[in-house]
Rosetta silent file (secondary structure, phi, psi, omega in degrees, C-alpha in Angstrom):
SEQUENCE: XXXXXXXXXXXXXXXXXXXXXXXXXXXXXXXXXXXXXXXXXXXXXXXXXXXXXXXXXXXXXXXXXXXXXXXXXXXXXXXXXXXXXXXXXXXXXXXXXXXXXXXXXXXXXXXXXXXXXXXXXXXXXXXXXXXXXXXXXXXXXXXXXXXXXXXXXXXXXXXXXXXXXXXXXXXXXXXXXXXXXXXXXXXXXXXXXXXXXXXXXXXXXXXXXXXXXXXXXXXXXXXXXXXXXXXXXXXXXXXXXXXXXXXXXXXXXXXX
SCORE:     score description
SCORE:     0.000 S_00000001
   1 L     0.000  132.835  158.509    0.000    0.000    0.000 S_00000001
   2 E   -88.214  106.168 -161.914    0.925    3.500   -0.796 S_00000001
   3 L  -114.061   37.489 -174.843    1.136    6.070    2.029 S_00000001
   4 L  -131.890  157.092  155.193    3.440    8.704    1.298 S_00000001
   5 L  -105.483   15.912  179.025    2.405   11.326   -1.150 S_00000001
   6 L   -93.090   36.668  161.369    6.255   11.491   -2.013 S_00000001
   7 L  -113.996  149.527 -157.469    6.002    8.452   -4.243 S_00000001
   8 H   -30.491  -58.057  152.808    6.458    8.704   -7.645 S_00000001
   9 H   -39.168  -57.356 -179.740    3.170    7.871   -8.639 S_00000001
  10 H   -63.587  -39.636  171.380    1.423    9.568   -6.061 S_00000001
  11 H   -72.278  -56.826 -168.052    3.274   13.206   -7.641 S_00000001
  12 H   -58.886  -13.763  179.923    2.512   12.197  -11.329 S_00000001
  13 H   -91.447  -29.558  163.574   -1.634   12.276  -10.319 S_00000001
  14 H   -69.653  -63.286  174.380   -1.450   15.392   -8.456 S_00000001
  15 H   -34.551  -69.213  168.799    0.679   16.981  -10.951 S_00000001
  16 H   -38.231  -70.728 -143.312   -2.265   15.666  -13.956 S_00000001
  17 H   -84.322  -34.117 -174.346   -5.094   16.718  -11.542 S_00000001
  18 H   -94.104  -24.472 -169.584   -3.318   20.490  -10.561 S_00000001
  19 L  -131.177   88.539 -161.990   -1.429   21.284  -14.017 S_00000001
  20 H   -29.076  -69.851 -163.613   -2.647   22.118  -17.129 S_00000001
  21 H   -52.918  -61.919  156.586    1.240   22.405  -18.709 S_00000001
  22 H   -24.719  -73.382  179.716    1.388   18.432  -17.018 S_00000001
  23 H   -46.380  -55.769  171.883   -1.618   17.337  -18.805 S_00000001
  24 H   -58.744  -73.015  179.861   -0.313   18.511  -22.193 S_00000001
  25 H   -20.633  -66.776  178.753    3.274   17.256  -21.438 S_00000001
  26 H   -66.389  -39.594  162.675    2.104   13.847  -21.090 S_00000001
  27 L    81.908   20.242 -170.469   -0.860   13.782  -23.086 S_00000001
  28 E  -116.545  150.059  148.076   -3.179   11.860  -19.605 S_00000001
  29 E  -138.094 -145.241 -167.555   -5.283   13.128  -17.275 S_00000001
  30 L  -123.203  115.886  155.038   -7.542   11.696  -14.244 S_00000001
  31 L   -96.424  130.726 -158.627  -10.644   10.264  -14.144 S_00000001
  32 E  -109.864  143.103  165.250  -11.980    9.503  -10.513 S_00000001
  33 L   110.767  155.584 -169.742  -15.190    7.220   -9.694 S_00000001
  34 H   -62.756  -38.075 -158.916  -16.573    3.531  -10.742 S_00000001
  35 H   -79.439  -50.411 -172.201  -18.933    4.820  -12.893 S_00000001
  36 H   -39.747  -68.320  172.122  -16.365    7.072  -15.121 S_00000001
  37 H   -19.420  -56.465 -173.178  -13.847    3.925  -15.113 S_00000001
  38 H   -41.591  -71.699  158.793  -16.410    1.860  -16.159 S_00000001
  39 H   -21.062  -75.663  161.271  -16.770    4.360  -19.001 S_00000001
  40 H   -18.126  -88.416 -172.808  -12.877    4.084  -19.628 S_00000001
  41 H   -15.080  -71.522 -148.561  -13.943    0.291  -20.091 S_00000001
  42 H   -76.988  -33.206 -178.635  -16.547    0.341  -22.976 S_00000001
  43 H   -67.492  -38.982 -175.497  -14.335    3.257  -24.814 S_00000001
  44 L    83.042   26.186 -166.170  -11.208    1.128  -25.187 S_00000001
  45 L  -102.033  166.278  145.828   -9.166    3.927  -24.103 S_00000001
  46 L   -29.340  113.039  178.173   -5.859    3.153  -22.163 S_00000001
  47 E  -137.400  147.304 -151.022   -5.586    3.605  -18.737 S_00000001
  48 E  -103.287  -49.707 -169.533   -1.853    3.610  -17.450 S_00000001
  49 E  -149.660  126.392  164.145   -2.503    3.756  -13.632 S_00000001
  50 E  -104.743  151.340  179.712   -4.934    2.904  -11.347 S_00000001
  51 E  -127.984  163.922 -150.618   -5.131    4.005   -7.292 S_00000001
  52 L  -128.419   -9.049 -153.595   -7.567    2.515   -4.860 S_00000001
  53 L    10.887  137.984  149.024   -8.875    2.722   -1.480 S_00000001
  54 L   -48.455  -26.761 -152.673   -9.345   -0.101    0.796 S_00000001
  55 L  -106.914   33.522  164.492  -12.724    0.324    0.478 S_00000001
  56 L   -53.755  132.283  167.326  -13.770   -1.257   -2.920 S_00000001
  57 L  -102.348  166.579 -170.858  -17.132   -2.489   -3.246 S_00000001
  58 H   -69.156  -24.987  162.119  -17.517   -5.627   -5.395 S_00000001
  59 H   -48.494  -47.043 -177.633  -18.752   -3.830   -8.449 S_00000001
  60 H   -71.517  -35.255 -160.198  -15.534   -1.673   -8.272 S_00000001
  61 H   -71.314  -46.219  159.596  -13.118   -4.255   -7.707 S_00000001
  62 H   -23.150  -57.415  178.749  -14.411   -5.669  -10.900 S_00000001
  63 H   -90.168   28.019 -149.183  -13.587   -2.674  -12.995 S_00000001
  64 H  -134.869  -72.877 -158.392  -10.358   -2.355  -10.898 S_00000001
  65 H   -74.327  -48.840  151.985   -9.321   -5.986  -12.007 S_00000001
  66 H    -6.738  -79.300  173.561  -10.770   -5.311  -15.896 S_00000001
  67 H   -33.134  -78.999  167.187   -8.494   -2.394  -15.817 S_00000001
  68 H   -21.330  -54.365  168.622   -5.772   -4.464  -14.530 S_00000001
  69 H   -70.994  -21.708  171.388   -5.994   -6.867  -17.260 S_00000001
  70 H   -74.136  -34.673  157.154   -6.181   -4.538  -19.825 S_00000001
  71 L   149.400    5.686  176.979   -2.370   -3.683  -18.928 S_00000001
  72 L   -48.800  132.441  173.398   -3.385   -0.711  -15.825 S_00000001
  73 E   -95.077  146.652 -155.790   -0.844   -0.842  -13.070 S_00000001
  74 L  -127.561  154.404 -169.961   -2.909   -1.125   -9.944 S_00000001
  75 L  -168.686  120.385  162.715   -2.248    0.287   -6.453 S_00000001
  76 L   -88.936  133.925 -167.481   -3.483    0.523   -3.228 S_00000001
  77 E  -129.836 -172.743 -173.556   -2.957    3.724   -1.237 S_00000001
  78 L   -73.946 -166.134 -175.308   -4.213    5.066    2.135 S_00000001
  79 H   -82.675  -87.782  159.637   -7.180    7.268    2.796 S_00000001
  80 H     0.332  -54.808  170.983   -4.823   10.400    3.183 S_00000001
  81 H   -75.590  -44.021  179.484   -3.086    9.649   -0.056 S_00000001
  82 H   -47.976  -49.178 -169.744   -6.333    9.325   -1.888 S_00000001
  83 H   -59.033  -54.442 -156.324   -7.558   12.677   -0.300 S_00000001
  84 H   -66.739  -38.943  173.258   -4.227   14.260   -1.860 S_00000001
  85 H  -118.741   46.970  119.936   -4.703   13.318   -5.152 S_00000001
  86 L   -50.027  116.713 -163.013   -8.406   13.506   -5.505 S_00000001
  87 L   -89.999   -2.553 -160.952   -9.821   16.594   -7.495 S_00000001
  88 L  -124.716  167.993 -167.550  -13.519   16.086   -5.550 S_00000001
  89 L  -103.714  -13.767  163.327  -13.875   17.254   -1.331 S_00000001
  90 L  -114.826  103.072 -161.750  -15.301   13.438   -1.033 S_00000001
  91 L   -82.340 -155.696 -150.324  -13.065   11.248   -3.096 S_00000001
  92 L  -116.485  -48.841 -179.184  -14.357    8.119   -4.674 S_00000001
  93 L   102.231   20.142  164.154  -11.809    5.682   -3.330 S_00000001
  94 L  -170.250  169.000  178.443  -10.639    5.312   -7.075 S_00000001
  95 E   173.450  162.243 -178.307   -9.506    6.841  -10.099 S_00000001
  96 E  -132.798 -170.580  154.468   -7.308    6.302  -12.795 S_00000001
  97 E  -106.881  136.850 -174.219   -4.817    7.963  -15.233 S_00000001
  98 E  -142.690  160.449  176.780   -5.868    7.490  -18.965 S_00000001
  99 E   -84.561  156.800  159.295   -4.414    8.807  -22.257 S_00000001
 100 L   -68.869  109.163 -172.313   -6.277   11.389  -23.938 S_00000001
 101 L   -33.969  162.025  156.511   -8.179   10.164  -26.167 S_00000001
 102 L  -140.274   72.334  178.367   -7.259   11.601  -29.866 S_00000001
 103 L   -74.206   88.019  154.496  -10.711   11.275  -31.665 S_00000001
 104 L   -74.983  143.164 -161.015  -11.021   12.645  -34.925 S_00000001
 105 L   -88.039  155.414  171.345  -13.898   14.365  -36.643 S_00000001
 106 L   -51.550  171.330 -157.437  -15.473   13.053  -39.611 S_00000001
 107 L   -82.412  -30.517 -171.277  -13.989   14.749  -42.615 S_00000001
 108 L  -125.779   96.850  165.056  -17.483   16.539  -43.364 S_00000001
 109 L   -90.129 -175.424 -143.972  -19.077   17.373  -40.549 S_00000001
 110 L  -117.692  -56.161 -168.949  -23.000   17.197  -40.040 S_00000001
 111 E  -137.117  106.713 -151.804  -23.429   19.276  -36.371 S_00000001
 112 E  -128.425  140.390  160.245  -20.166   21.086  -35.563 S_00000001
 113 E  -135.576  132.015  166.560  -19.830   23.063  -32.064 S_00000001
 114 E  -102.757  120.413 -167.129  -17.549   25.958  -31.426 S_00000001
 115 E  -119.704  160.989 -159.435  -17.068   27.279  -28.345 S_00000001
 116 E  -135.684   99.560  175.786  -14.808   30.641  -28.050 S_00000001
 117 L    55.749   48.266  145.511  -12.876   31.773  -24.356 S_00000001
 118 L   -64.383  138.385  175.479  -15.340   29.431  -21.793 S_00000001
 119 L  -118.467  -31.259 -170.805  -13.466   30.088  -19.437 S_00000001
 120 L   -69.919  118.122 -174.454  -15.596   28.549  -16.511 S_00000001
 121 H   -73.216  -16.030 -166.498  -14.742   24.242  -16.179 S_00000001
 122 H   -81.540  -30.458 -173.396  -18.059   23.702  -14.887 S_00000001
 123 H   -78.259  -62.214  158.051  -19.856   25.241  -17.844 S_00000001
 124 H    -3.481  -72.393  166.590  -17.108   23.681  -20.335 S_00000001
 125 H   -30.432  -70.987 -149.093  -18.236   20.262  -19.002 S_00000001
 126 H   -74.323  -14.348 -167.306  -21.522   20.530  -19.402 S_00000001
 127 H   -87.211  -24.349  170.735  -21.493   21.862  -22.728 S_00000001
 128 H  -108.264   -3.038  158.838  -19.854   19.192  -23.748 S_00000001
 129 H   -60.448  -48.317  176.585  -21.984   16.381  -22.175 S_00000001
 130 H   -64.749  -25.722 -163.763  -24.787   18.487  -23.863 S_00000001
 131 H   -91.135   -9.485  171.509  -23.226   18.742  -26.979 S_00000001
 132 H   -81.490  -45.984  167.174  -22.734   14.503  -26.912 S_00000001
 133 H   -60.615  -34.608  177.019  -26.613   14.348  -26.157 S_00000001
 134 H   -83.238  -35.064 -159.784  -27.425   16.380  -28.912 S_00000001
 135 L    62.720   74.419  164.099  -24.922   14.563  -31.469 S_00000001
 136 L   -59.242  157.878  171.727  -22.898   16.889  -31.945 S_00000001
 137 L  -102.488  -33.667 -174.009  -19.673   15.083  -34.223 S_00000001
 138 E  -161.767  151.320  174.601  -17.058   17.355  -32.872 S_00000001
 139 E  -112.966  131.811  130.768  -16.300   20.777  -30.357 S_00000001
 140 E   -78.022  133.351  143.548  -13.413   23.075  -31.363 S_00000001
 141 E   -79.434  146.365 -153.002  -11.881   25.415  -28.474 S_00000001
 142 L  -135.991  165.341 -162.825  -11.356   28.110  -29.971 S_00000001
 143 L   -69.367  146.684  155.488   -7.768   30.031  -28.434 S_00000001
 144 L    92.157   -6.298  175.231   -8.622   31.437  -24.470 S_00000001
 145 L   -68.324   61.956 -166.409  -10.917   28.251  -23.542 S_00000001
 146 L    14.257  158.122  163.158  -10.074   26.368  -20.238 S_00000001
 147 L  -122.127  174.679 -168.709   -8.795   23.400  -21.109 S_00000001
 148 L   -49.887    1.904 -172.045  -10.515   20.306  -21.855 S_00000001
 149 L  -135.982   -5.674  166.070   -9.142   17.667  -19.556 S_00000001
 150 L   -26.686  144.142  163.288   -9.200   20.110  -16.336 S_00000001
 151 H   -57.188  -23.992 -172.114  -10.874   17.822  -13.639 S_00000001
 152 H   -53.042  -49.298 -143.192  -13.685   20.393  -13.143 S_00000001
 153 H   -74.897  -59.077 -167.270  -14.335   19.875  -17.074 S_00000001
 154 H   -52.309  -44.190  157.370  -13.955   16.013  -17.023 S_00000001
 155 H   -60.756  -80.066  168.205  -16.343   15.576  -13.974 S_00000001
 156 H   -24.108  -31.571 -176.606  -18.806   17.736  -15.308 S_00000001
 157 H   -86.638  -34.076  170.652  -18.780   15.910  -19.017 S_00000001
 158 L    81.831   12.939  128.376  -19.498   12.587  -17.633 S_00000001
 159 L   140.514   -3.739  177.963  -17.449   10.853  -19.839 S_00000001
 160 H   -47.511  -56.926  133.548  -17.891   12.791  -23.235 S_00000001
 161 H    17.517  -91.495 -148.739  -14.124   12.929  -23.220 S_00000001
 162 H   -61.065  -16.287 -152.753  -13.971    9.068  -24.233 S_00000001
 163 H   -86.791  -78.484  170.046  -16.431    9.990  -26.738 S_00000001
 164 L   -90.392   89.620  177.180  -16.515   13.040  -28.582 S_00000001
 165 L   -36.092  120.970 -175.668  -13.796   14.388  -30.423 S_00000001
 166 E  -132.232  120.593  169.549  -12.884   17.952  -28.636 S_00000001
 167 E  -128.652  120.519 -162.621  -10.363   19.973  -30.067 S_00000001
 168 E  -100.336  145.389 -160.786   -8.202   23.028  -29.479 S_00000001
 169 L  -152.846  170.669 -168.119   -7.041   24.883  -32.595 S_00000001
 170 L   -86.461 -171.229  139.544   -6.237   28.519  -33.671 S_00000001
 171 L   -59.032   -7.544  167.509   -9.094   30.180  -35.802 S_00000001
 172 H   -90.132  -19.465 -175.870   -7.367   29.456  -38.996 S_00000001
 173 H   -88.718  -24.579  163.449   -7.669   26.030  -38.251 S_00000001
 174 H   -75.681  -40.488  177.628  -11.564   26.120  -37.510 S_00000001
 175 H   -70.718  -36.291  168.769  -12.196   27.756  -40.770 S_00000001
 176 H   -44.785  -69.451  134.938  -10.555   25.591  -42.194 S_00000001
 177 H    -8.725  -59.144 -144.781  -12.498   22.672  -40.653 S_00000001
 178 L  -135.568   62.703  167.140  -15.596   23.539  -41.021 S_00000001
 179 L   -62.680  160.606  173.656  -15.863   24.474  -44.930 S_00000001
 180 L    13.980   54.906  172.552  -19.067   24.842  -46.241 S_00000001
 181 L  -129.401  108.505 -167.919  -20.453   23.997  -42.657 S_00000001
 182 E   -91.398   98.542  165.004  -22.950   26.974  -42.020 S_00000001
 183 E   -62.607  101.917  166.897  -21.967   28.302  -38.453 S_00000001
 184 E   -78.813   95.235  153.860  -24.906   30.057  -35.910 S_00000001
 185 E   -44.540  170.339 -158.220  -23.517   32.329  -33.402 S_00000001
 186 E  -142.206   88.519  162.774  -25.571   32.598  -30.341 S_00000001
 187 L  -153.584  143.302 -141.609  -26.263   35.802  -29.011 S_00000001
 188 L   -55.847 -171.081  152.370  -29.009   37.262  -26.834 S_00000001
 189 L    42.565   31.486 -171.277  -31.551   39.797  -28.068 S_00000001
 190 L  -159.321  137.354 -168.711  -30.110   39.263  -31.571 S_00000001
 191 L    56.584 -152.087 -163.698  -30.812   37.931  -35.006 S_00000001
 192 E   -69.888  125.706 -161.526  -33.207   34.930  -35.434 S_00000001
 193 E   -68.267  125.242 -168.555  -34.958   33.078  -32.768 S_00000001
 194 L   -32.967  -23.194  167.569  -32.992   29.622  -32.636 S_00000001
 195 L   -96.680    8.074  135.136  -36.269   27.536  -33.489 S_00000001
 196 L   -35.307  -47.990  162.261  -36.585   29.379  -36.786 S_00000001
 197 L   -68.060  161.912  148.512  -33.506   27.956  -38.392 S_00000001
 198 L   -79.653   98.086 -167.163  -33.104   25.328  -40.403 S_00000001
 199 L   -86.182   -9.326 -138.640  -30.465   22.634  -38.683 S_00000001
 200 L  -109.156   -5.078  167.887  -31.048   19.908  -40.842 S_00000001
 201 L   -77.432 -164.757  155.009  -27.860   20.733  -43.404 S_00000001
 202 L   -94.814  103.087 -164.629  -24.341   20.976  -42.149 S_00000001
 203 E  -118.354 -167.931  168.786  -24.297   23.431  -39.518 S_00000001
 204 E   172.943  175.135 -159.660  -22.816   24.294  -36.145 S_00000001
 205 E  -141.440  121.531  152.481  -23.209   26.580  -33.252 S_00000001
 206 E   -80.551  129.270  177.497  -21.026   29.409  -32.082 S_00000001
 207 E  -147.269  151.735 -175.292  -21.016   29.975  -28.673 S_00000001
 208 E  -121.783  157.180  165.789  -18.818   32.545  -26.155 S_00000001
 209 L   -45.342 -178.228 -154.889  -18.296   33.055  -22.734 S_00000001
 210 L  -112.384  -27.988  176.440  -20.788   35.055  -20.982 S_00000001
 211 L  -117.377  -29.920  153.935  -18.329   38.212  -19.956 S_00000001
 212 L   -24.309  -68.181  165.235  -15.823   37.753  -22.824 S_00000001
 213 L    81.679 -153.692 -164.599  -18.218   38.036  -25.534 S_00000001
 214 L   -90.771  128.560  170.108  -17.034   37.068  -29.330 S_00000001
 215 L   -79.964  154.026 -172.496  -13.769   37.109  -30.738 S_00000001
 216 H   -67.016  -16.252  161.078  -13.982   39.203  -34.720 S_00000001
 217 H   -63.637  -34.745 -164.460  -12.686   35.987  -36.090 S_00000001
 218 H   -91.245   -9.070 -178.317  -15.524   33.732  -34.759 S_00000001
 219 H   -91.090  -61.999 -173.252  -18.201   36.467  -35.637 S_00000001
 220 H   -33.271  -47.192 -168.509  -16.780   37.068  -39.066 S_00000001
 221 L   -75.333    2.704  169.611  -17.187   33.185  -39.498 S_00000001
 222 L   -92.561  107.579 -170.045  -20.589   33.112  -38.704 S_00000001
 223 L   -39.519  -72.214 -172.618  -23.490   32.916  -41.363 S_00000001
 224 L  -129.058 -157.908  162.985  -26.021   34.733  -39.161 S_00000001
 225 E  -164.548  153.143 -161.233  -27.055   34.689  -35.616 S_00000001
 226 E  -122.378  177.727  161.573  -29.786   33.210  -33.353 S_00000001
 227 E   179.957  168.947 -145.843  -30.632   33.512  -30.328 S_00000001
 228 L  -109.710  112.303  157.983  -33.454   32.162  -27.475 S_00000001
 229 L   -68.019  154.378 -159.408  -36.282   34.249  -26.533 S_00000001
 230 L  -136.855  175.007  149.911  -37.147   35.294  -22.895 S_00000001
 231 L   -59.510  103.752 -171.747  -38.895   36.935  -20.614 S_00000001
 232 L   -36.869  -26.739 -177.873  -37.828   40.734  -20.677 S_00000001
 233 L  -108.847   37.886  119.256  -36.592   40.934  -17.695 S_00000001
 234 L  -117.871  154.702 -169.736  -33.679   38.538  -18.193 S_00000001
 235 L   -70.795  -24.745 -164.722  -31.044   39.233  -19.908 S_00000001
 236 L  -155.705  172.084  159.858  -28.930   36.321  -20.666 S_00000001
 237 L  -105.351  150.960  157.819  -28.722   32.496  -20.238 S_00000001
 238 L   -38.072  140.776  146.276  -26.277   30.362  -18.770 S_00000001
 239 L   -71.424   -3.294  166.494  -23.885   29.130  -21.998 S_00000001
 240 L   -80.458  -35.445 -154.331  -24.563   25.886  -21.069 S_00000001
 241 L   -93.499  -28.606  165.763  -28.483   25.916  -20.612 S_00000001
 242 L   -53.650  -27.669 -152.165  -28.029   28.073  -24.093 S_00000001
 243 H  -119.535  -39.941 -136.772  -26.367   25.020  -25.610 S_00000001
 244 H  -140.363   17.502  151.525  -28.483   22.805  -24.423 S_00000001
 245 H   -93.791  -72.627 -178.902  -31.808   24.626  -25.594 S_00000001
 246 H   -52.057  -58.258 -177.992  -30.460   25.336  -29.118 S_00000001
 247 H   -63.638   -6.763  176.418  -28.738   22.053  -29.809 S_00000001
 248 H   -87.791  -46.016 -171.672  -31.625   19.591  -28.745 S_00000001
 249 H   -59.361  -46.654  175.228  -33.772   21.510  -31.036 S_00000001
 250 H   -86.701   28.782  166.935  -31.570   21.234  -34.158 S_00000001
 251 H  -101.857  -19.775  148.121  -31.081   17.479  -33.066 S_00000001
 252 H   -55.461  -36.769 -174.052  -34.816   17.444  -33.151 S_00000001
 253 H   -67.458  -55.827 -154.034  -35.128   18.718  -36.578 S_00000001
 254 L   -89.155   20.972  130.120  -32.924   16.359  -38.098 S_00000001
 255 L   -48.469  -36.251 -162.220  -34.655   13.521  -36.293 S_00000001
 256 L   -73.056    0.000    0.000  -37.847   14.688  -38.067 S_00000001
């Protein structure tokens, strides 16, 4: 069992869980909990190192020894050690290190999402759990985004990660991408109401943080803009709940 947080191991998952510049280096991050793992499982992605608790139930120990056989180096550490490299204020009593996935989008995509300086991990997450639900084919980060394997983000996506191709690229590199893929910006009080459009082509949705606002590359690259009526007296939506209004609707349309 490991009970120091000076062992080797125990520094490369803190480092992955605290440091973006890590995460990149390395190309891994951390997912913590049975159910994520699990996830890990069915995806076929690589997971390099697993840590433990005593306190495996038999369903975990299962995806513990799965893992294991798949080629995971497994470890048990204390409670202490767990707490230290755990990203959550209760930890799970497991997690692993996995590579980052490198998912590529089809060459023409059908539902494209761009998101431009989220800065926030929690919204990040969710946008792209939402954007997996709608079926979306791929997210670009756009330069100024959080990034995509933070723990906040990874906890929040619910496993979209293993999933969904997410990618960070300059703005020459989106345009590029997403030829003759007709791109909605999203912005309040402005242009067309979002159930108006037609979604059912090749499209995609621009969307920006909430105090940031649009960079003039991602507006230039945008056909029009839509944007979700309200009640007058608010002003704005979450970018998440915004995401997740517009994009079920054009995943309705092309259902129809």
């Amino acid at each position: 069992m490991i009970s120091s947080t000076t062992n080797s191991k125990i520094k490369q998952v803190r480092a992955l869980q605290t440091q973006r510049r890590a995460r990149e280096a390395e190309h891994l991050f951390v997912l913590e909990g049975q159910r994520l793992l699990e996830e890990v499982l069915r995806a076929g992605v690589p997971a390099q190192l697993v840590l433990h608790t005593g306190r495996l139930n038999p369903p975990g120990r299962s995806v513990v020894n799965r893992l294991a056989r798949a080629g995971a180096i497994v470890e048990e550490v204390s409670e202490p050690v767990m707490n230290a490299c755990s990203a959550t204020e209760h930890n799970p009593g497991l997690l692993a290190v996995v590579a980052q996935p490198q998912l590529k989008p089809p060459a023409a995509v059908a539902l494209a999402l761009v998101l431009d300086g989220i800065a926030e991990p929690g919204n990040l997450g969710a946008l792209l759990r939402t954007a997996e639900a709608a079926g979306v084919q791929a997210v670009w980060l756009a330069p100024g985004s959080v990034d995509a394997f933070n723990p906040k983000v990874v906890r929040a996506a619910a496993g979209a990660h293993l999933r969904l191709p997410v990618i960070g690229a300059s703005w020459e590199q989106i345009t590029a991408a997403l030829q003759g893929c007709r791109l909605w910006r999203a912005a309040a009080g402005s242009g067309q109401a979002y159930n108006a459009v037609d979604w059912r082509g090749r499209c995609g949705l621009l969307l920006s943080g909430e105090t940031r606002g649009f960079d003039a590359r991602g507006v230039k690259l945008a056909a029009g803009t839509v944007h979700v009526p309200m009640a007058s007296a608010v002003e704005s939506l979450n970018v998440a709940v915004a995401a997740g209004v517009i994009l079920l609707e054009a995943a309705r349309q092309r259902r129809a």
